[in-house]
C-alpha positions in Angstrom: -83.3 -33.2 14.5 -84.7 -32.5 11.2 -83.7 -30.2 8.9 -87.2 -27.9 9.5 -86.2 -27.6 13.1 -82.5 -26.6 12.7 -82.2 -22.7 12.3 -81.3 -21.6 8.8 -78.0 -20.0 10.2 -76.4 -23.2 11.5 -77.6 -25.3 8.4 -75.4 -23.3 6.3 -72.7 -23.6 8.9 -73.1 -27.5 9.0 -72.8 -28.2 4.9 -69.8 -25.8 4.7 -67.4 -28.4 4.1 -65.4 -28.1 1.2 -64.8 -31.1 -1.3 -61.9 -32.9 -1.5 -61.8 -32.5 -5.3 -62.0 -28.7 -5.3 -58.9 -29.2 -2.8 -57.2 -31.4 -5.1 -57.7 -29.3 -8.4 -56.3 -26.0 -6.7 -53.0 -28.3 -5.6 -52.4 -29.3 -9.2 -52.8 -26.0 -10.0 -50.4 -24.7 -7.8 -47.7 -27.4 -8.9 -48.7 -26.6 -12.6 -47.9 -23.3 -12.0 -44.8 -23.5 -9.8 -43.7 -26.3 -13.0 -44.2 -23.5 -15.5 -42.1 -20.8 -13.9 -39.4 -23.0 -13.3 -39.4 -24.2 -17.4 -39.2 -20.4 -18.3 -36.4 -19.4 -16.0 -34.1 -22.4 -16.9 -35.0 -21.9 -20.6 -34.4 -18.2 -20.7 -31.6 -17.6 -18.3 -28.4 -16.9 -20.2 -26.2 -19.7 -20.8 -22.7 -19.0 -19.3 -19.2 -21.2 -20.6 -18.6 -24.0 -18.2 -15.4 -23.1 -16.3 -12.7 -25.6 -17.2 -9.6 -26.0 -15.7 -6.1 -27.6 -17.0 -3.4 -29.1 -15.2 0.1 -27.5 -15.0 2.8 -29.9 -14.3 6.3 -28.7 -12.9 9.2 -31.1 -13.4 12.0 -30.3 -10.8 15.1 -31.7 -11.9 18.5 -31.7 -9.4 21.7 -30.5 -10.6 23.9 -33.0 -10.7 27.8 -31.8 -11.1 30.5 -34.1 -10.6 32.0 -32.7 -7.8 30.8 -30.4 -4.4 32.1 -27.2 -4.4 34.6 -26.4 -1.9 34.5 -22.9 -0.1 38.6 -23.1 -0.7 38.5 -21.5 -4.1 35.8 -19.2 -3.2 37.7 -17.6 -0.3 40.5 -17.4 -2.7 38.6 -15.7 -5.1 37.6 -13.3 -2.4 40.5 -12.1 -1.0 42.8 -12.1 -3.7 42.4 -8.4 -4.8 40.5 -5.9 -2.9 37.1 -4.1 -5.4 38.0 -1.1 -7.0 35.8 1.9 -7.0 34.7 1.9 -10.7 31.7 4.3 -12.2 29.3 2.6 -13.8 29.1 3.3 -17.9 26.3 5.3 -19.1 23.7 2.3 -18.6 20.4 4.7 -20.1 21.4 6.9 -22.5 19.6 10.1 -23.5 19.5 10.5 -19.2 22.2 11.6 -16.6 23.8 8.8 -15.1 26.8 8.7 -12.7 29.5 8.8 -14.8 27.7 10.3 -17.6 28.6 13.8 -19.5 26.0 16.0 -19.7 25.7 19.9 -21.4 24.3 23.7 -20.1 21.0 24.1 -22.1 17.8 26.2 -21.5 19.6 29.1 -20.0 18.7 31.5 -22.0 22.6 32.4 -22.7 22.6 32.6 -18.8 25.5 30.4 -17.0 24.6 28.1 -14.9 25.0 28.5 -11.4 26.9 25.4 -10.2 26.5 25.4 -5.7 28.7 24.2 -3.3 25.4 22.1 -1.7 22.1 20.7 -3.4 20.3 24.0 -2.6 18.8 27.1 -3.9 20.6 29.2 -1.0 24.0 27.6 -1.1 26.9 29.5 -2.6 27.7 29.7 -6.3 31.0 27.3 -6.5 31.6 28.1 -10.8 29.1 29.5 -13.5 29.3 27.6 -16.3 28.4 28.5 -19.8 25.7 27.7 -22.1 26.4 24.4 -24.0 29.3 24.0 -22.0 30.2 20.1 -21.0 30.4 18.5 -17.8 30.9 14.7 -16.2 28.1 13.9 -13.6 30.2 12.9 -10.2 27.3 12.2 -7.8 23.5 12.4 -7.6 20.9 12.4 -8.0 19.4 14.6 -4.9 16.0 16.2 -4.4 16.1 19.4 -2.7 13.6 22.6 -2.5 11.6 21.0 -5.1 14.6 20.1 -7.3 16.5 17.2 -8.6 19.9 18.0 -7.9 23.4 16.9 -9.5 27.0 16.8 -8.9 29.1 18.4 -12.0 32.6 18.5 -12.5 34.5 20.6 -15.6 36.6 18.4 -18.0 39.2 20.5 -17.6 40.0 21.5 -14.0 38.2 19.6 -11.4 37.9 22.9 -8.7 35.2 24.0 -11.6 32.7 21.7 -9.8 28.9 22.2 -7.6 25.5 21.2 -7.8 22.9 21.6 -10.7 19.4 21.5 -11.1 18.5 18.9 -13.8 16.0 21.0 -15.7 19.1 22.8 -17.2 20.8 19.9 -18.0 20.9 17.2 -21.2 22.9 14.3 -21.7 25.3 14.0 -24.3 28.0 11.9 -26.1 31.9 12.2 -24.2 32.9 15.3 -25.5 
């Protein structure tokens, strides 16, 4: 078959090949441009401090002592006197402690009712006066939205109850 005899239609059809050059030049463009983006990111990313890390040694050394302890003296110790009930001393001072003195204020020259329990409804044990001096026995207890402390007078110790801290400060020993 000649090429006059062929129909126009499938002449075209038959010389559509493409060249192997033309493939060629778009692949080397593709890896040009695939190069190029990767050269921009690495050179404008932002350069972040290489983590480094140290070593930390710890150096256990025994105890040596010349001799083993023996539980004999420690049982001694133990039951040679039974612990006394001792009040700690005022450990923070400028707050109420156990053991701690502390003085009427904020009454508005009101006494202070002291209760027989932690509570706004209990019964009113003593009234003491304003900028009189007390010794904290026991607390601290929250109750009806108040925190709560156990006062005794220097003086006579059935002058005692429960007082709401807001009227309270802590003071020197009288």
């Amino acid at each position: 078959m000649n090429d006059d005899t062929v129909p126009v239609g499938r002449r075209r059809a038959r010389d559509a090949s493409i060249p192997i050059w033309a493939l060629a030049f778009v692949a080397m463009l593709f890896v040009v441009t695939c190069l190029s983006l990767w050269a921009y990111i690495a050179v404008s990313r932002p350069t972040v401090p290489l983590a480094t890390s140290s070593a930390v040694f710890i150096v256990i050394t025994p105890i040596t002592s010349p001799e083993a302890p023996t539980l004999d003296p420690l049982l001694a110790t133990l039951t040679a006197a039974p612990p006394t009930a001792t009040v700690p001393p005022n450990v923070n001072p400028g707050f109420i402690n156990l053991g701690s003195f502390v003085q009427v204020v904020r009454t508005d020259g009101d006494p202070l009712k002291l209760r027989q329990a932690p509570s706004l409804t209990a019964e009113v044990n003593y009234l003491a006066l304003p900028n009189e001096v007390l010794k904290v026995e026991n607390g601290p207890t929250i109750a009806d939205g108040f925190t709560w402390w156990f006062l005794v007078d220097l003086t006579n110790d059935t002058r005692n109850g429960w007082a709401v801290e807001n009227y309270l400060q802590a003071t020197t020993a009288p």
